[in-house]
TITILUM-546395 format. One record per residue (C-alpha): x, y, z; residue number from 1. Coordinates in steps of 0.25 Angstrom, whole numbers, padded with zeros to 4 digits. Example, Ala and Ser with C-alpha at 12.3 -4.5 7.8 and 13.67 -1.06 7.14 Angstrom:
BEGIN
u,v,w,num
0049,-0018,0031,1
0055,-0004,0029,2
This chain:
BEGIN
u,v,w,num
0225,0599,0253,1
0235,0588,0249,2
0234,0577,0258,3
0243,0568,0252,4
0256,0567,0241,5
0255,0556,0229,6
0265,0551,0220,7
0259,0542,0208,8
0270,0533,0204,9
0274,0520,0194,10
0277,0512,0204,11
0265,0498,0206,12
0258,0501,0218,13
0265,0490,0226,14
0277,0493,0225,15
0272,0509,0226,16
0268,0503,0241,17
0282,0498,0245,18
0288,0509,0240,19
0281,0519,0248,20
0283,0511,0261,21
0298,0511,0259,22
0297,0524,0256,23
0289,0527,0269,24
0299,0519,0277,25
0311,0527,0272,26
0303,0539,0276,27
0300,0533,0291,28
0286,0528,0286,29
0281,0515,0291,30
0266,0509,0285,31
0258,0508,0296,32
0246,0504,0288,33
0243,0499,0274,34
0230,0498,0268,35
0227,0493,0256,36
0214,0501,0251,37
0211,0493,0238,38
0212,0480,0248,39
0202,0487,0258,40
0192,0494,0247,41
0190,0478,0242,42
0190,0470,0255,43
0180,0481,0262,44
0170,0487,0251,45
0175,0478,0240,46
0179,0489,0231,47
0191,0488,0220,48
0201,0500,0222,49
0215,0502,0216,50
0226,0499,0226,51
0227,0510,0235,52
0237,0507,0249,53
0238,0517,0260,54
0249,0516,0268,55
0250,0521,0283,56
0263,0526,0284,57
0270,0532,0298,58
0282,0538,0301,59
0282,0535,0317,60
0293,0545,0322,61
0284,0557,0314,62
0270,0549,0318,63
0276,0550,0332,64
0282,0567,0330,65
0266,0568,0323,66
0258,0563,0334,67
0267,0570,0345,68
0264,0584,0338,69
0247,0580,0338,70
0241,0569,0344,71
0229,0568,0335,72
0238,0567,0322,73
0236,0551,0321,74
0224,0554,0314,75
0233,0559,0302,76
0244,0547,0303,77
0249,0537,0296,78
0252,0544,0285,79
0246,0537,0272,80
0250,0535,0259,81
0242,0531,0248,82
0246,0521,0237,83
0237,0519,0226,84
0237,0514,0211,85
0232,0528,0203,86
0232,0528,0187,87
0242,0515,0186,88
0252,0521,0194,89
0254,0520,0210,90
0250,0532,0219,91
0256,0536,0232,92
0252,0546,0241,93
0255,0550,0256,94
0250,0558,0266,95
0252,0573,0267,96
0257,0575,0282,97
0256,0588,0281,98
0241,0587,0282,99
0242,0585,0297,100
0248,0598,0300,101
0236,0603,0292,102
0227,0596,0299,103
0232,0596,0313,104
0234,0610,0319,105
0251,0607,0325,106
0262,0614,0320,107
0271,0603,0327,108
0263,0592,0315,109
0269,0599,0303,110
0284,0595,0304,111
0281,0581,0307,112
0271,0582,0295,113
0279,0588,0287,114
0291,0579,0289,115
0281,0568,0286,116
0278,0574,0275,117
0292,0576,0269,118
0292,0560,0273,119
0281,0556,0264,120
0284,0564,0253,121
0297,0558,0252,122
0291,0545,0251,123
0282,0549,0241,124
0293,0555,0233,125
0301,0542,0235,126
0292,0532,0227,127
């Protein structure tokens, strides 16, 4: 099961960060959540980890379609992407909507899901 699409890119991860969040907002996306993982690892357990960032991104109009067609769907929302360092490039990866008509049993998910999905791979394919 693929739960997610990456992209490695030469981009550093910083600036891999802004540009996903542009992207995001072209697409309708706003970060509701950021977490800095690597930040987290050492404050919490005091363990050293590469730079990792996940970013909850939504899109409120199809948040709002996607919680109208099942109630119980804010389990699966915000849709995160990932941004990590991985082999001296910069990782990105998003969240495969497509998943929730998977796990959710409602034919009236999967055209908001897929149209999330067109949304994400888009910004994928845009950094």
């Amino acid at each position: 099961m693929q739960y997610g699409f990456s992209k490695t890119i030469d981009l550093s991860f910083e600036n891999t960060i802004e540009k996903v969040i542009d992207e995001l907002k072209k697409e309708g996306f706003g970060v509701l959540t950021t977490i800095d993982v690597k930040e987290t690892l050492k404050k919490k357990i005091d363990v050293d980890f590469k730079k990792y960032t996940i970013l909850g991104a939504c899109n409120p109009p199809l948040a709002h379609k996607a919680l109208q067609a099942e109630e119980e769907i804010g389990l699966l929302l915000p849709c995160n992407v990932i941004v990590y360092e991985k082999d001296n490039k910069t990782a990105v990866s998003v969240f495969n909507p497509g998943l929730m008509s998977q796990v959710v049993d409602n034919k009236n998910l999967k055209p908001v899901a897929d149209e999330v999905q067109e949304k994400l791979k888009r910004v994928l394919n845009n950094i």
